[in-house]
VOPAGU-2260 file (C-alpha; in pm, 1 decimal, decimal comma):
REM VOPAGU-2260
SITE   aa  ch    i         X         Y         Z
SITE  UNK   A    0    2709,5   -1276,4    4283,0
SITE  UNK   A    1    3006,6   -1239,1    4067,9
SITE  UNK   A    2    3019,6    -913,0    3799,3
SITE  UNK   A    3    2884,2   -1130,4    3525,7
SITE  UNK   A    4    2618,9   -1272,5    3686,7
SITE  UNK   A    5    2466,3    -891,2    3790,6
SITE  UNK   A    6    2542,2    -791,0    3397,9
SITE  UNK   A    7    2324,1   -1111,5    3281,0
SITE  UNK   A    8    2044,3   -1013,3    3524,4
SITE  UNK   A    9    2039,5    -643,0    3507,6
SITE  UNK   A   10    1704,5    -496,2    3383,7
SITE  UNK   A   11    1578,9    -571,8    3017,1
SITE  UNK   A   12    1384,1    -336,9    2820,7
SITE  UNK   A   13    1122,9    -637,2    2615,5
SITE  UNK   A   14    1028,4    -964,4    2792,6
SITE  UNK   A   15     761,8   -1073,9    2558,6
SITE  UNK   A   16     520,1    -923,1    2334,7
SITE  UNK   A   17     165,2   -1102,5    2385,9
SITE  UNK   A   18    -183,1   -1086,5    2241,1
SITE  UNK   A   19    -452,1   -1034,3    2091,0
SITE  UNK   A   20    -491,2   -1282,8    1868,3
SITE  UNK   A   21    -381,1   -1033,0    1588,5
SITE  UNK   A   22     -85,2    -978,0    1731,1
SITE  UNK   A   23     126,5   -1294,8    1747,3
SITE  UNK   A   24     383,3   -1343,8    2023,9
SITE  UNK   A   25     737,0   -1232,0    1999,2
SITE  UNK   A   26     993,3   -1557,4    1926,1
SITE  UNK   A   27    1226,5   -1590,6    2195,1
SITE  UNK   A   28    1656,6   -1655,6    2084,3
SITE  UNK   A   29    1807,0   -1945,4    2084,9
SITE  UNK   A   30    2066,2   -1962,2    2325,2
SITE  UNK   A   31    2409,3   -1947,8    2165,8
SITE  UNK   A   32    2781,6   -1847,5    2331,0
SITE  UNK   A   33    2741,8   -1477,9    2241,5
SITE  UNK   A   34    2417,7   -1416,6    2377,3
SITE  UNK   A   35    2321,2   -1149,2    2541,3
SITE  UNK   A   36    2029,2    -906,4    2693,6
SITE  UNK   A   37    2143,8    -631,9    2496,2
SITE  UNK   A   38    2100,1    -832,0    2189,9
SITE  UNK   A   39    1806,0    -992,8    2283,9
SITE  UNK   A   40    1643,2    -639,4    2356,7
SITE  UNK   A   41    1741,6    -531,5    2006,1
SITE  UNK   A   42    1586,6    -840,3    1842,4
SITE  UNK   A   43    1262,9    -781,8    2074,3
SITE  UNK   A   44    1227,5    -447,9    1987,9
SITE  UNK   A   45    1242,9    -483,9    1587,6
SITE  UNK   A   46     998,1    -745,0    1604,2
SITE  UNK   A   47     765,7    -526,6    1835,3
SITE  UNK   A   48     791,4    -256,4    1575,6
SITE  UNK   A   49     711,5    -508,1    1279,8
SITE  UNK   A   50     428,3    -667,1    1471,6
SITE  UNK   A   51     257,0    -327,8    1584,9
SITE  UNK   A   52     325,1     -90,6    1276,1
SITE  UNK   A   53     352,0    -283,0     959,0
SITE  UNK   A   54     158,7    -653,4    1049,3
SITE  UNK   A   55    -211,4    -547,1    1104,4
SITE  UNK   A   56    -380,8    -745,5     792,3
SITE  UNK   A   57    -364,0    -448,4     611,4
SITE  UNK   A   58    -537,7    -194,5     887,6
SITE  UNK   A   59    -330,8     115,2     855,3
SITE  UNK   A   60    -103,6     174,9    1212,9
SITE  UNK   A   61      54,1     455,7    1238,4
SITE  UNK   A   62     -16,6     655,5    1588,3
SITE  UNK   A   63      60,7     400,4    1864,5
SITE  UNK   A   64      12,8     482,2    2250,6
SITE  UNK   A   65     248,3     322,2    2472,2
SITE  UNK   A   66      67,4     362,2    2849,5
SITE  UNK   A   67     212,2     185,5    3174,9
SITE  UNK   A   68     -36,3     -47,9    3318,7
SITE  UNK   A   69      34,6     125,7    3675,5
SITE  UNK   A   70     298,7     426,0    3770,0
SITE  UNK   A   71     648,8     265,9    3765,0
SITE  UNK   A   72     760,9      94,7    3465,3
SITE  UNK   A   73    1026,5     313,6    3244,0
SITE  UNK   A   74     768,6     388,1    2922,0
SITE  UNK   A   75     997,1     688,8    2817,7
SITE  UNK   A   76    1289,0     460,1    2738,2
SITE  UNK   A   77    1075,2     188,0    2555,2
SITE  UNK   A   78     928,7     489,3    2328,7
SITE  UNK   A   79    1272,3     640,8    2247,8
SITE  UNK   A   80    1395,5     287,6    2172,0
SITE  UNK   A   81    1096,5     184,8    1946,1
SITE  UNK   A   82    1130,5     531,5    1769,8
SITE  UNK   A   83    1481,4     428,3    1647,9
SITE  UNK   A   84    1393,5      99,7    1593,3
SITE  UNK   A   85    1109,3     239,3    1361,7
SITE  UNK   A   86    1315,9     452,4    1153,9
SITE  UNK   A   87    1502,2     239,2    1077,7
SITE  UNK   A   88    1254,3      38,0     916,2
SITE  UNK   A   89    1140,6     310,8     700,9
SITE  UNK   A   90    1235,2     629,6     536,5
SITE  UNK   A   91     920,0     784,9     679,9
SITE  UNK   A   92     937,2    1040,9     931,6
SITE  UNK   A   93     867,5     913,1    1270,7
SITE  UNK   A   94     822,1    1123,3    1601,6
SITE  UNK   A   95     900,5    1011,9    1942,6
SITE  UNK   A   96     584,4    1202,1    2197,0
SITE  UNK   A   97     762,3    1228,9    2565,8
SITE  UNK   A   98     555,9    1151,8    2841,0
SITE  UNK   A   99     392,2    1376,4    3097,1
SITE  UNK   A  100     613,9    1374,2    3432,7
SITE  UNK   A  101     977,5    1395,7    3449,1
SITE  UNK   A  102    1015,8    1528,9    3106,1
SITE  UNK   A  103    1346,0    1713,0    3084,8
SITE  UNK   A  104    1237,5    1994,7    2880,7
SITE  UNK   A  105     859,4    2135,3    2813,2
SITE  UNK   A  106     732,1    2331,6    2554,5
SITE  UNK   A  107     435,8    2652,1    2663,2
SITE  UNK   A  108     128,9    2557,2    2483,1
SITE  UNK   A  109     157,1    2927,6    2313,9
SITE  UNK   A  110     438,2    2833,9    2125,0
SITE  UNK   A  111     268,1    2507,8    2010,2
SITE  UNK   A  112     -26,5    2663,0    1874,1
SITE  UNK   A  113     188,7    2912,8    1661,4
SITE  UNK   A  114     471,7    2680,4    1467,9
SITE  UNK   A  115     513,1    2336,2    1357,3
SITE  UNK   A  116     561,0    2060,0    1549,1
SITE  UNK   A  117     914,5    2008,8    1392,0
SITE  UNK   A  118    1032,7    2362,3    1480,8
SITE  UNK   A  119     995,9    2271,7    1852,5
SITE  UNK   A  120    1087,4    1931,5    1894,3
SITE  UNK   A  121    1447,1    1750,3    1842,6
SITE  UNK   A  122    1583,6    1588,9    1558,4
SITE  UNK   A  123    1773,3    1292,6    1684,2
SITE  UNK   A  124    1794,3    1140,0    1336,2
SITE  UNK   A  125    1796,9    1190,0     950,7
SITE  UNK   A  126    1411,0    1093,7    1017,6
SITE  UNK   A  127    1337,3    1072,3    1381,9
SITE  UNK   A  128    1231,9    1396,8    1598,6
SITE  UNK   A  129    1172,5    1396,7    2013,4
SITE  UNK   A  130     827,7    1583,7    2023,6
SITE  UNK   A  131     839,1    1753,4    2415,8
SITE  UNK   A  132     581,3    1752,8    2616,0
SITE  UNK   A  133     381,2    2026,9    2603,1
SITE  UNK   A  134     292,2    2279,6    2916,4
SITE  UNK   A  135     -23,8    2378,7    3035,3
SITE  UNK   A  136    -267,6    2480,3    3317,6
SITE  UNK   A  137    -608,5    2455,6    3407,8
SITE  UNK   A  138    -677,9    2821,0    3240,0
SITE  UNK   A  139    -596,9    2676,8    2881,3
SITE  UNK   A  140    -919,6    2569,7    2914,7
SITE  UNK   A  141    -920,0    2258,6    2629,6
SITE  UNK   A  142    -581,2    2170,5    2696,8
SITE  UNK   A  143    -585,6    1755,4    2740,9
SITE  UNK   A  144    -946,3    1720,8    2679,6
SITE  UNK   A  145   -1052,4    1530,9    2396,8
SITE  UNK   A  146   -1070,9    1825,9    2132,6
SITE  UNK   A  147    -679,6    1930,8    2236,2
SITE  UNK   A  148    -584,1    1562,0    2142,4
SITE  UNK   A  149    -763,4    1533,2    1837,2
SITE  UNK   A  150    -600,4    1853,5    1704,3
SITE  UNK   A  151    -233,3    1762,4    1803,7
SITE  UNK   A  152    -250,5    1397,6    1704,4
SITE  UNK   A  153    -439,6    1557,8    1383,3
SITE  UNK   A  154    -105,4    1803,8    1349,3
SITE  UNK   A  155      98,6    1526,4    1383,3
SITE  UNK   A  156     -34,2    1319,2    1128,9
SITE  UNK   A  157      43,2    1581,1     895,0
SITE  UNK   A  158     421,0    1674,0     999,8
SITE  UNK   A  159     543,7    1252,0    1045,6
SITE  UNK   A  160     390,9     918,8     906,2
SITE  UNK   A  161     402,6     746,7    1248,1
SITE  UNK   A  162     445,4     853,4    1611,8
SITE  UNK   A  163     498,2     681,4    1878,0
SITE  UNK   A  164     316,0     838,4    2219,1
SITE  UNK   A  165     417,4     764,6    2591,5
SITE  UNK   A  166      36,4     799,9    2722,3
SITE  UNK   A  167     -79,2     814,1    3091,7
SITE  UNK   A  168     -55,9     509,9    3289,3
SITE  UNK   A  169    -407,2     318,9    3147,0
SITE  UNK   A  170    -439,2     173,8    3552,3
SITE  UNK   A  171    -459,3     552,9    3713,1
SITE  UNK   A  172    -611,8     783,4    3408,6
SITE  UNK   A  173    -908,2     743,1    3183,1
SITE  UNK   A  174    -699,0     967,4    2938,6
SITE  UNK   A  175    -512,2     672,8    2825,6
SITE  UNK   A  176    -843,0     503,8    2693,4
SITE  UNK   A  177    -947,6     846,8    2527,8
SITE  UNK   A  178    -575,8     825,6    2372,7
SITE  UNK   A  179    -638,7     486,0    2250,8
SITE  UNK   A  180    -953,0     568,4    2106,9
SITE  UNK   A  181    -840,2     876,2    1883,1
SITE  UNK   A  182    -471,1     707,1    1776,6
SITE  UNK   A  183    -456,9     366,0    1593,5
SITE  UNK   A  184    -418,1     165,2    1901,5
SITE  UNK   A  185    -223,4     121,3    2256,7
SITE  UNK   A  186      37,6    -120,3    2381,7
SITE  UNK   A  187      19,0    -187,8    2723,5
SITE  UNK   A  188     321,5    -211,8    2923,1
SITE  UNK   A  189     338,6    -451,8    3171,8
SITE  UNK   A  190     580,2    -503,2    3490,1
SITE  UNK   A  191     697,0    -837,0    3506,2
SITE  UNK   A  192     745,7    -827,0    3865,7
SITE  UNK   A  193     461,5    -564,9    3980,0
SITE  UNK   A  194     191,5    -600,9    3729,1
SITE  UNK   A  195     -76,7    -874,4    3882,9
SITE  UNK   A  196    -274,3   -1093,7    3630,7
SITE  UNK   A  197    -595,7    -962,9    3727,1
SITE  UNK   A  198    -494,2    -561,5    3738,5
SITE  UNK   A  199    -395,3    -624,4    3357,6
SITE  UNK   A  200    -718,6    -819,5    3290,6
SITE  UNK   A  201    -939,2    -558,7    3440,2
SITE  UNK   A  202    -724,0    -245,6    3263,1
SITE  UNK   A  203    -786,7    -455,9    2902,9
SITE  UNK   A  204   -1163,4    -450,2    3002,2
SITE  UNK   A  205   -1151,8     -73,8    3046,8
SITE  UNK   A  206    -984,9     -37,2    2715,6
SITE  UNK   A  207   -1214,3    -255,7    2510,8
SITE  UNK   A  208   -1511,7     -76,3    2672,4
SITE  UNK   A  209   -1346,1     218,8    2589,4
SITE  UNK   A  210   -1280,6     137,1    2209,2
SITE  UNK   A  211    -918,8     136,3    2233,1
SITE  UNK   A  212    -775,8     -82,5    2003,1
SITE  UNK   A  213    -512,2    -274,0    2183,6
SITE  UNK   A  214    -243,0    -436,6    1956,2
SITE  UNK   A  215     -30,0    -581,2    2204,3
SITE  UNK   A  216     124,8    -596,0    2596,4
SITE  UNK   A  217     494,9    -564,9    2653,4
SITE  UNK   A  218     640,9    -711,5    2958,5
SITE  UNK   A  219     930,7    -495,1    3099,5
SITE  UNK   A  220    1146,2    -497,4    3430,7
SITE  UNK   A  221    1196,3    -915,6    3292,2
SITE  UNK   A  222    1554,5   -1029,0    3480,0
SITE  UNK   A  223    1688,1   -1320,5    3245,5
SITE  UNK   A  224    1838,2   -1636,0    3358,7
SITE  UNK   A  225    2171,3   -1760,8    3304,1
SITE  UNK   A  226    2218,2   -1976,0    3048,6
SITE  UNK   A  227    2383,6   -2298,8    3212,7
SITE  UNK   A  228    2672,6   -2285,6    2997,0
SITE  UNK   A  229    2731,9   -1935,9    3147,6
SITE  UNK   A  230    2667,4   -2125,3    3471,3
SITE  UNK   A  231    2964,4   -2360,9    3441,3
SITE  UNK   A  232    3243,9   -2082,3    3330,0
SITE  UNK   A  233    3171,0   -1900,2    3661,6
C-alpha cells in the first residue's frame, strides 16, 4: 500500500457517536478534495462535546465519565482531546481526570486531601487543567469507594464547571457504574474492531441497572475508506 493509502487508514480518534434517543447521532462529512481524518476527527469531536455537554433538553451536564467498554481502546487520548475541544466552547474552567494505569505522573492521596485540586494538577490552557491520577493503597481505607468519589467529584465541582473523567473500563469494573451514578452521565467507548454487539448490549444493561445515565457510545479504532477520487490519483 502506497504512503497515502496507510495515512488515509491510520487510526481515527471518533467513528460515530450513537444513542440514546436523547442523544442524536453524529453527521458524517461530505466528501470533498481536502478531506481528511484529521479533520474529520476535529469535526467529530466538537459535535461530541455539543451533543454530551450543552444538548440535554435543559438537564444540567457537567461531570462526564468516559469508560472503555473492555481494556484496550486509547480513552486517555479521547479525554485530553474532548477537554480542548470543551474549552474551547466555553470560558468555563474545564478539567481533564487521567485514567488509572499508565498515567505518567501520580499524585499521593496526602497531598490531595491538603490543597486544591488546581495546585496539583496541570494547566494546559488559559482554562483547561490535567487533574493526575491520584495514588493510593489498600490502607487508605475509603480510597475509591463510593464516599472517596463523592468527595473528589464534590471538590471538583467546586474548583471547574465541567470535567471530563477517564473511568474504569465499564466491561471489567463495577466502579465505572458507581462513577456513572454519582457524575452526570458516561459515554461508552466502543472498539470498532474488538467491541462485539452483544458485549456492548449487555455492559448498557449493567449501566441502566446501575442508574448510570448514559448519554452516548463513541466508536474508536474506526479505519476510513478511501474516497474513490483518492482511489484514481494513486
Amino acid at each position: 500500500m502506497s504512503a497515502n493509502a496507510e495515512m488515509l487508514g491510520e487510526s481515527e480518534l471518533i467513528g460515530a457517536l450513537a444513542q440514546d434517543t436523547a442523544v442524536p447521532q453524529v453527521p458524517i462529512l461530505r466528501e470533498t478534495r481536502d478531506w481528511s481524518p484529521q479533520d474529520f476527527a476535529r469535526e467529530q469531536i466538537k459535535g461530541l462535546v455539543r451533543r454530551v455537554f450543552f444538548a440535554n433538553g435543559g438537564r444540567s451536564v457537567k461531570q462526564v465519565i468516559f469508560s472503555a467498554a473492555g481494556a484496550h481502546q486509547d480513552v486517555d487520548d479521547i479525554c485530553e482531546r474532548v477537554g480542548r475541544a470543551l474549552a474551547l466552547e466555553t470560558s468555563s474552567d474545564v478539567a481533564v481526570v487521567a485514567g488509572r494505569t499508565g498515567e505518567r505522573e501520580m499524585t499521593p492521596i496526602a497531598r490531595r486531601r491538603s490543597a486544591s485540586i488546581k495546585s496539583w494538577s496541570t494547566q494546559t490552557a488559559s482554562n483547561l487543567w490535567h487533574v493526575p491520577q491520584v495514588e493510593g493503597t489498600e490502607s487508605d481505607g475509603e480510597f475509591r469507594t463510593a464516599r472517596y468519589w463523592i468527595s473528589f467529584l464534590a471538590e471538583l465541582r467546586r474548583e471547574f464547571e465541567y470535567a471530563v473523567i477517564h473511568g474504569p473500563a465499564a466491561g471489567l469494573s463495577s466502579e465505572a457504574a458507581l462513577l456513572g451514578e454519582l457524575a452526570d452521565g458516561i459515554v461508552l467507548v466502543l472498539g470498532a474492531n474488538t467491541t462485539r454487539k452483544a458485549t456492548a448490549r449487555k455492559i448498557k444493561d449493567t449501566l441502566r441497572g446501575m442508574r448510570s445515565r448514559i448519554l452516548g457510545t463513541v466508536l474508536s479504532e474506526r479505519a476510513f475508506p478511501i474516497p474513490e477520487w483518492i482511489y484514481r490519483r494513486l
